[in-house]
N, C-alpha and C positions, 0 to 999 in steps of 0.2 A: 341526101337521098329522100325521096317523096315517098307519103305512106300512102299506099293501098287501101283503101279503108271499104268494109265490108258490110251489109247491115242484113243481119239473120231473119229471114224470109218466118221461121217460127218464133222468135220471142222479143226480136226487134231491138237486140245488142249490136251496137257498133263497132267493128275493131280490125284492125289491120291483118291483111293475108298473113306477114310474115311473123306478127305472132304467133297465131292461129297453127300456123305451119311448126313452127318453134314445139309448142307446148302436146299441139294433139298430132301429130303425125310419127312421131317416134318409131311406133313399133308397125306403122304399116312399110310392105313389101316396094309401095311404089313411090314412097318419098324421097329413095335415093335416085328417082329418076329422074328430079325435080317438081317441074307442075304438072300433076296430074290431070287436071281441071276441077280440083272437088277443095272445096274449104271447111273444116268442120267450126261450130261455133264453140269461144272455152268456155260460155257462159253454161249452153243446154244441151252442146254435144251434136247435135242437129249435121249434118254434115246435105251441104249442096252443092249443086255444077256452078262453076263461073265461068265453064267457057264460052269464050269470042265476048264475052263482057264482067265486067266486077257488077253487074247489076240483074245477072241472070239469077231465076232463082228455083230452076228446074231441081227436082227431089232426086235424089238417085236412092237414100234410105238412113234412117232413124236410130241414133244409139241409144236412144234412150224412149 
């Protein structure tokens, strides 16, 4: 299996969707959907769109 690899448009941490998905999606509503289109970062929380690319880096909003 090939990693997905992501790179946080706010603090410029590198890291795979399906950790990402792993660690910080938990307690949202639309994780049991699958892909939402939103990756949050685990380094700053930062959460953006990847849709139609792993390199988009549209804001939808800020956890922190």
């Amino acid at each position: 299996m090939g990693m997905n690899l992501l790179r946080c448009p706010k603090c410029g941490f590198q890291f795979d969707i399906k950790y990402s998905r792993a660690m910080m999606c938990g307690s949202c509503n639309l994780s049991i959907l699958g892909d939402c289109g939103y990756a949050i970062c685990p380094k700053c929380g930062y959460e953006f769109s990847v849709k139609s690319s792993f390199r988009s880096s549209t804001d939808r909003w800020s956890l922190g």
